[in-house]
Structure formats: structure tokens, C-alpha cells
N, C-alpha and C positions, 0 to 999 in steps of 0.2 A: 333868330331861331338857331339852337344849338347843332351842331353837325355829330353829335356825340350821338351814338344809334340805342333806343330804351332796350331794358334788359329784357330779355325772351321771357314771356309770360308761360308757368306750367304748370299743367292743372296735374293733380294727385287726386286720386278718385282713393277710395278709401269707406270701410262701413263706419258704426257707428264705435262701435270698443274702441278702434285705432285709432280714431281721432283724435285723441290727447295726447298720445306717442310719435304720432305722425306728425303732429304739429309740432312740437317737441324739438323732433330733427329738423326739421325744416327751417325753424327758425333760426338754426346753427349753419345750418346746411347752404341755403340760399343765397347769403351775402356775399361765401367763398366761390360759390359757382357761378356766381353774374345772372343770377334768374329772381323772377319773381314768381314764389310759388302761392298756388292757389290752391284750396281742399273742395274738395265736393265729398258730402257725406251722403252716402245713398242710403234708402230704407231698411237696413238688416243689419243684424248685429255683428255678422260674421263676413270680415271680408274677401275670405278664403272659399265663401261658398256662392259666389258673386259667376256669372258666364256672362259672355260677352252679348250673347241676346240679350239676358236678364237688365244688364247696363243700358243696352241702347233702346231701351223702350223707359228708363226712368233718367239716363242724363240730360241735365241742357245744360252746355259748356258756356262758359260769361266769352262775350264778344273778345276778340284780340287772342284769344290761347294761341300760342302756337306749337305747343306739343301734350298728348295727356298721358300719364302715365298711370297705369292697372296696377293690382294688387299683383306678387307673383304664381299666387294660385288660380290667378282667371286664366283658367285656358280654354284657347278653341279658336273660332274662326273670328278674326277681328271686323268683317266687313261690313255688321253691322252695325257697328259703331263709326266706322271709316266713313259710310254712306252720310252718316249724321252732320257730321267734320268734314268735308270733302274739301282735300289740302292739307287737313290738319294729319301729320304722325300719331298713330296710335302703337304704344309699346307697353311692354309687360316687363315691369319692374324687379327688383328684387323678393326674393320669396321672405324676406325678411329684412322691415324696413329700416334697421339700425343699422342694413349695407349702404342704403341710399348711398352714404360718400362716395364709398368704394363706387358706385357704379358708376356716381357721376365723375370718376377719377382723381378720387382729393384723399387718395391714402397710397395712392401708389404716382402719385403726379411726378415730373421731371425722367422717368426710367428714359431712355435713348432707344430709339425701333429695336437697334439686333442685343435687346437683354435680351439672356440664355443661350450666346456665344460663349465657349468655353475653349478650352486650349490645351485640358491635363485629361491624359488618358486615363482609363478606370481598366485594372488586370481584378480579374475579381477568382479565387483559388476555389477550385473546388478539391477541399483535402482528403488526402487517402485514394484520390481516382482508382487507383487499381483494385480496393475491394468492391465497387459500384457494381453492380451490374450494369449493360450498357443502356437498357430505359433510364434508368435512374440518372445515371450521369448526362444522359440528353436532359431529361428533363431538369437537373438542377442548371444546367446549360444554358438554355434556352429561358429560363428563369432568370439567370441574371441577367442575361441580354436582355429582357423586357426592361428592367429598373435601370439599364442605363451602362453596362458593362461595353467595354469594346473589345477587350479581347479575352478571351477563357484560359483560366490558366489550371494547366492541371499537375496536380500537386504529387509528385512519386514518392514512393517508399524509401528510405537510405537504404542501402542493401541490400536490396531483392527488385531485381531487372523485374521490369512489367513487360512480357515477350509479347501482350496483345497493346502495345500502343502508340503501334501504326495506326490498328483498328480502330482505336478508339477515336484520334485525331483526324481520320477517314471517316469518321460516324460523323465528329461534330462540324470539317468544313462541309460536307454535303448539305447539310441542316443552313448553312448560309453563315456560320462562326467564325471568327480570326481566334486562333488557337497560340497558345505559348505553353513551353513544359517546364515543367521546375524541376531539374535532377542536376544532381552534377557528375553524374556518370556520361559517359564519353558515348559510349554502344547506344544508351536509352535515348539521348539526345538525338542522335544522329537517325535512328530509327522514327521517333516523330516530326525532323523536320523532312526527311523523304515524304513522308505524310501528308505534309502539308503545315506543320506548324513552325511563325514566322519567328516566335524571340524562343531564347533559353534563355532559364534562369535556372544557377548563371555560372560564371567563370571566376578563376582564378590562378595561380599559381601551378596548380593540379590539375586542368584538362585544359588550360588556354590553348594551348597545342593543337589540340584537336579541334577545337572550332575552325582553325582555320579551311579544314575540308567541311563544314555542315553548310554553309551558304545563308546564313539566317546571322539575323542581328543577334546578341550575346547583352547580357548585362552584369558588372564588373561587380566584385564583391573584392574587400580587404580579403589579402592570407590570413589576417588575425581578428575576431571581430573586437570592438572597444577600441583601434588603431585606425589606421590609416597605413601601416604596413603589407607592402606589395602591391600598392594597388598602380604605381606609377609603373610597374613592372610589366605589368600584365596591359597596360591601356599601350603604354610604346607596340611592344609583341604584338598587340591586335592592330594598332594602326600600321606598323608593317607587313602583316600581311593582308591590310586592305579590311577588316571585319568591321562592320559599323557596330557599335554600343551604346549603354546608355551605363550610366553611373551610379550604384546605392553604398552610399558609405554605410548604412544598417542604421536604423531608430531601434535605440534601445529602450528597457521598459522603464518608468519610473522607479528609483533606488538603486537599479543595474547599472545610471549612467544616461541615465535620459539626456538632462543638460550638455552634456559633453558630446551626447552624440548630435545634439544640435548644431551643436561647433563643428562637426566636423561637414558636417553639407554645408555650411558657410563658408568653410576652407578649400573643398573639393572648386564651391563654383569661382572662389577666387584663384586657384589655379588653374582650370579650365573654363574659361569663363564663359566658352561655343559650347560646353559640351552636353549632348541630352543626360539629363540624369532619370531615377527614379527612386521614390522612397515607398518603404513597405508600413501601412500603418496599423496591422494589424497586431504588433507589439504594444502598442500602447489603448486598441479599442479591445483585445479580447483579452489581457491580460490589468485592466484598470476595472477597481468597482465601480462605474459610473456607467450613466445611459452612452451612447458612442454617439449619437448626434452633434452634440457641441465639439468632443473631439474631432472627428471627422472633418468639422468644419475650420476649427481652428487649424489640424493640419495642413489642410487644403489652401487656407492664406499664407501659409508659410510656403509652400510647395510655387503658388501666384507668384508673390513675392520674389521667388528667386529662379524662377523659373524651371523650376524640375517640374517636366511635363509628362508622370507617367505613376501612377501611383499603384499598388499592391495591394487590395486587403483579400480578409477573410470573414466570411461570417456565418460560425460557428457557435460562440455561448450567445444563449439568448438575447443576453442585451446589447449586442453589435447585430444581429442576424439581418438586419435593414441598411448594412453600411453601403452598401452597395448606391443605392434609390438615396442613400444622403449624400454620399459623395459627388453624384451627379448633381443634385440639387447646388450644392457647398460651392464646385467647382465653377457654376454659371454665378454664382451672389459673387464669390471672390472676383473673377474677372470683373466684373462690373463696379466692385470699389476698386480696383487697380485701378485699370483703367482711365478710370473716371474719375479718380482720386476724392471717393467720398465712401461717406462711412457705408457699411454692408447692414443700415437698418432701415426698419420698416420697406425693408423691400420684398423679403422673401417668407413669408407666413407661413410655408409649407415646411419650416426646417422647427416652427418653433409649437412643440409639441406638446413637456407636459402642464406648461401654463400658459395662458393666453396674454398677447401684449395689449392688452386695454379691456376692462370691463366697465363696463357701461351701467350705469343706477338709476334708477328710476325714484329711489328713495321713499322712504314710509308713506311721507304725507301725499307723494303721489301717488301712491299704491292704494293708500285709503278714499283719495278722490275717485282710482278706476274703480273699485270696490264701488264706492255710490250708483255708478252708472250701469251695473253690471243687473240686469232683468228678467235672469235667468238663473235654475239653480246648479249649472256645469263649474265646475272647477279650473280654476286659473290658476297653475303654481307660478312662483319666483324665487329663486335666491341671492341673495346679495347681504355683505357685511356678514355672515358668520349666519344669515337667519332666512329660512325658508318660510315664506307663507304663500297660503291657500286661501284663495277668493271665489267667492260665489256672492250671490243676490242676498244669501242671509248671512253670511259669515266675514269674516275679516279674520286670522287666523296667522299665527308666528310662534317661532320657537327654532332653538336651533335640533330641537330631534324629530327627526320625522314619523318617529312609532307615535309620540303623545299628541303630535299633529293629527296625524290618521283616525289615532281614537276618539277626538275631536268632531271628525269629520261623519263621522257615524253613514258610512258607507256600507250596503247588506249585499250589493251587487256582487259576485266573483270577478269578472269580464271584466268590473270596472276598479274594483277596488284592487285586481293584478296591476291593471294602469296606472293607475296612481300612486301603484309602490315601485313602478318600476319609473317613473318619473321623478318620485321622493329621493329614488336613490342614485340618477343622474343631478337631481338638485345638490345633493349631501355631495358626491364626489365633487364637485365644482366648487363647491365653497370648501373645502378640505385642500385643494390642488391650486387654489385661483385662477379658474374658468369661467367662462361665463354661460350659463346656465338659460336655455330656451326653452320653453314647451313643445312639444311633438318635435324638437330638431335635437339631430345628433351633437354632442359634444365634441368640441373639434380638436382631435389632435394631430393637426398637422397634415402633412401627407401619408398619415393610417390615417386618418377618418373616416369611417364607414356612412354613408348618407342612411338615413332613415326616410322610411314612409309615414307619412302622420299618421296615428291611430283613427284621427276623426275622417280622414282624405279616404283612410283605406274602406272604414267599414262604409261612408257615404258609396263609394265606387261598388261596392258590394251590395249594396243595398239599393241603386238606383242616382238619381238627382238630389237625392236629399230632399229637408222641409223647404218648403216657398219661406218667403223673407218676412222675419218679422214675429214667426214663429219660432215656438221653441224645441227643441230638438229632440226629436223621438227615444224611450226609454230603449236601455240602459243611459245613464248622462254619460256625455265627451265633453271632454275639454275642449275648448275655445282659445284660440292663440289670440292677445289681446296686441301682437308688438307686430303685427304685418300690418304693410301699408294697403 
């Protein structure tokens, strides 16, 4: 007799549509995860509209299961199926079954317990502070602390003393903030760290002097920017008179000196090789045409890298305004390939936004096989390869424009024919973008993804329990999700 112990038997309960998708996966799924899976098709076509009563009066689980796993729209009180099983785990799956992997952890497999340890500070500027009123300035405050800021930096005017900000620095540590000021006036400095605010930014040749009475850490900037002139000047000065610092030779913008100014943070850490630095990267996210995710990130590995533990941005033109919420994200992926000295993919899905990394096909001829099975006349969109189609009991339907689809479709409903252009036109975006495209689920970009309610979830909740199984769906038609387990 073998001492080798048989793979866990798991049953996947599932209706009648999902069947063929659900097997699908499984058949992939199964071998990597060490189980044998089992389906159980129960009487309805919809398996989203399945409760846990409705189940435990029509399942009988085959001898040996030893876990069964629900659609992820069965909700409610599991015991009456648990009664049935008694021993057996009853759990609620994925709300969508082309996660299966992901749940059963075979997309994010190897991470180490403490990912999302990170190491590099996030200053996040709120600019102009002194024209703010002082809600506003809480509020954009307390705003970036939610995404991930550790300390508020607020940003002064050249030339014109802000006389209220003490105030303002007293508004924001009451609120529970670590505060830093960006001036390089000597009087304004000194008035926000009495305040309570702990870094200036920052020093130089021109007030180094005067830090030495503010009691707060200080961060070194060149006399010149594009050099490295003064800066040895000013780091002696301050370590004699005791001022702790951190170091930013300046990132400059692409054209101005980008390259060069890369060199010079690789220069600064080879001659101070203890010493904390900081780089500011709002040079190159608010002043480059591109989305600032990718930069952010790739900053953030060069920052890992060499250990400048303190970064600077801003977010200000719209398409940085989220650097904040990336950089925190960036700064936990990066550690975790240092680290661990392995590549920074398929780890973190939340950075990667406007295209998705894998879509999934179901392909014509299997689309024409759901199409057969389908007994009802609700609508099933897809899109994949450049082409949207639309399934029902009488139609089979493709094209890549969704108006000649529609007209196809000869829908007379408002309520429903809104639906289904507003689904036509998350299908179109997604094959325009390379996403992958769901019915009643939102398109995911990333950490903005907004979750939706399904159309058909909401108005059933609205409307009661829904049809009993088997039937078919009270007018106006809803859509049918054919890809949950």
C-alpha cells in the first residue's frame, strides 16, 4: 500500500450555463493545485441566483468530498448545507470563476508572510499651502494620509512669509499628521517647526546657518542645481553643529539633464554611503506626458536600490494626481524584489492599470457551443480578439461595432436596451485597451477600480428572491453571467 496520501476530493457546485467554463478551468486548475475536482450541476440556469437553502434541498455530494465550494453569489447562512456534510467545509468561492487560481493561490504563489513591508518614506506636497483655506488644506491632508503619505509637506511661496504657519502646522499635527515645510526662508522655517513640524525642506549654502537653532532634521540641496557644488559644504556645517539630514542631489526633468542627474545620486551614495538621502520625483511624473504609474514605480526601484529612503512627490496635473496611492503600492513591490532578489512581476495587480496582464479566451467555437446550451432569450455579451458578441437562445451575433450589433439585436425595452449599451461600451473599451471584458463586472483598472453591482443582482434585490429555478426571467430581459462558478 502506497504511503503517498490521495489528492483532496472538491466538489464545485455550479448551475447549468457555467458548466462548460467551470470545467474549463478546472481542468487546468486541478493538476497545479493537488485536488481532484468534481462539478455538480444543479437545476437552474443561473448560478448567481442559487441560496444556500435552495442548494441543500437539491445537492447530494458523491462519498469522499472533502471540501465543496459555492458559486460567489450564493449568499446567506451556510448551515443548511453544513447539516447535509457534517465535517465537510462549506465555502463561497470566487464571484467569478476565472479567479479560481487566484483563490486557490496559483497567481500569486511563493510571496513571503511580511510582502508589503516597505522601507522609503512618502512626503507627499500639498502646493501653494498658503492660498488654501485651512478646511481645504486638512482636507487635502488627511487625503493623502489615507493613500499612503507619511508625512505632509507643505509647500510655501518664494517671497512672501506665510505669517499663519504655525497655524496651519498646529491644525494639521492635532489631526494626528507628521508635518514637514518646504521654504527656504530661515523666519518661516523656524515658525513651523516651533509648530510642530519635524523635516525642512531644505538647506543650503543660504540658511544652513540657521538650522542650526530650528531642532528638526533639514535636507541638503546643491548651491547649484545640475551640480553637486556646495553640497559637501553645507553636510560638514550641519554635522558640526550636530543637525541630522537627509540628502537630494535634485532629479531633473527629461532633456534638462535627467541622466546626469541620475549620476549624481549614485555619486552622493558613494560618498556617503551611511547617509539618509531623498529624491523628489515629482520632476519627472508632473512634467513628462505619460500616465505616472510606471514612473513612480520605476523611481521607487532605483530609490530600493540604493537605498534613499525618503521620496518627495506632487500631485497636481491630472495624470500624476494618484502618485501618492502608487508610490506606496511601488515602494512595498520594490522591496520585495530586492529583497528577495526576484523579478517585481505577477506580483502586484494593483499598479497595473490600463491594460490587463493576461486575458483569458474562451474562443468562437466555444462561444458557439455556450450559444447552444443557452434556453432563454437574456443576453450574454463577450469580447475577445477585436470582436464583441451577443448570445441568446436565438442569436449568435459578432462584429467588431457594437451600434450594428445592437441593431441586430432588435431590443424595444429603454431599461434594457440602456444595459446593454452600457455593457457594449465596456466590451468596446476593453478590446480597444487590452482588458478583459466581464458582464455585470467592472473593468479593472488597477487600484481605481470601482466595484459594480450587477444589473441583474440589483434589480433581483429590488424585486424580491427572484424566479424559482428553471424558469425564465421576468420581463424586461437581464443578462445572465455565463463565466461564474
Amino acid at each position: 500500500m502506497s504511503d503517498t496520501a490521495s489528492p483532496a476530493r472538491v466538489l464545485f457546485v455550479t448551475g447549468r450555463l457555467a458548466e462548460f467554463a467551470l470545467r474549463q478551468v478546472l481542468d487546468d486548475l486541478a493538476p497545479r493545485a493537488g485536488i481532484v475536482a468534481e462539478v455538480a450541476v444543479l437545476p437552474i440556469t443561473v448560478a448567481a441566483l442559487m441560496t444556500p437553502a435552495w442548494v441543500a434541498k437539491r445537492l447530494e455530494p458523491p462519498p469522499g468530498v472533502a471540501r465543496i465550494i459555492l458559486p460567489g453569489h450564493c449568499r446567506g447562512d451556510l448551515t443548511p448545507i453544513e447539516a447535509r456534510v457534517p465535517g465537510v467545509p462549506v465555502e463561497i468561492g470566487p464571484e467569478d470563476l476565472r479567479d479560481l487560481p487566484r483563490w486557490f493561490g496559483h497567481e500569486r504563489a511563493g510571496l513571503p508572510d511580511d510582502y508589503g513591508a516597505y522601507d522609503v518614506e512618502i512626503l507627499a506636497e500639498i502646493n501653494l499651502a498658503p492660498r488654501l483655506p485651512r478646511a481645504e488644506l486638512l482636507r487635502q491632508a488627511l487625503d493623502f494620509a489615507a493613500q499612503g503619505a507619511d508625512l505632509i509637506d507643505l509647500g510655501c511661496e518664494p517671497g512672501a512669509r506665510w505669517a499663519e504657519v504655525g497655524d496651519a502646522v498646529k491644525a494639521l499635527k492635532d489631526a494626528g499628521l507628521r508635518v514637514s515645510i518646504d521654504t527656504f526662508d530661515p523666519d518661516e522655517a523656524a515658525l513651523a517647526v516651533a509648530a510642530g513640524a519635524e523635516l525642512v525642506l531644505s538647506v543650503n549654502a543660504g540658511n544652513r546657518d540657521a538650522a542650526r537653532d530650528w531642532g528638526a532634521e533639514v535636507v541638503v540641496l546643491p548651491d547649484q542645481p545640475g551640480t553637486l557644488d556646495g553640497l559637501d559644504a553645507t553636510i560638514d556645517a550641519l554635522e558640526a553643529a550636530g543637525v541630522r539630514y537627509r540628502i537630494d542631489p535634485i532629479l531633473e526633468p527629461i532633456g534638462f539633464g535627467f541622466a546626469a542627474s541620475l549620476d549624481r545620486y549614485l555619486e552622493v551614495r558613494r560618498r556617503y554611503p551611511d547617509a539618509a538621502m531623498m529624491m523628489g520625483v515629482g520632476n519627472l511624473t508632473e512634467l513628462t506626458d505619460v500616465d505616472s504609474s510606471g514612473v513612480n514605480t520605476l523611481l521607487m526601484g532605483f530609490c530600493q536600490e540604493q537605498a534613499i529612503h525618503s521620496v518627495l512627490t506632487t500631485a497636481v496635473i491630472n495624470w500624476a494626481r494618484s502618485s501618492v496611492r502608487e508610490l506606496d503600492l511601488a515602494r512595498r513591490l520594490v522591496r520585495h524584489a530586492v529583497v528577495n532578489r526576484t523579478l517585481p512581476k505577477r506580483v502586484e495587480p494593483r499598479l497595473v492599470m490600463l491594460r490587463d496582464p493576461k486575458l483569458d479566451r474562451f474562443g468562437r467555437e466555444n462561444l458557439a457551443e455556450l450559444q447552444r446550451r443557452i434556453r432563454d432569450p437574456n443576453w450574454r455579451i463577450f469580447a475577445e480578439d477585436g470582436v464583441v458578441y451577443a448570445l441568446n437562445n436565438g442569436h449568435f451575433l459578432s462584429g467588431p461595432d457594437p451600434f450594428v450589433l445592437f441593431d441586430e439585436m432588435d431590443v424595444s425595452d429603454p431599461s434594457h436596451a440602456f444595459y446593454l449599451g452600457y455593457e457594449m461600451m465596456k466590451a468596446k473599451t476593453a478590446l480597444t485597451l487590452g482588458k478583459a471584458y466581464r458582464q455585470d463586472q467592472a473593468l479593472s483598472w488597477g487600484f481605481l477600480t470601482e466595484p459594480e453591482t450587477s444589473h441583474r443582482l440589483r434589480r433581483r434585490r429590488a424585486g424580491g428572491d427572484g424566479p424559482a429555478e428553471g424558469s425564465a426571467l421576468p420581463p424586461p430581459p437581464t443578462p445572465e453571467k455565463d463565466d461564474r462558478s
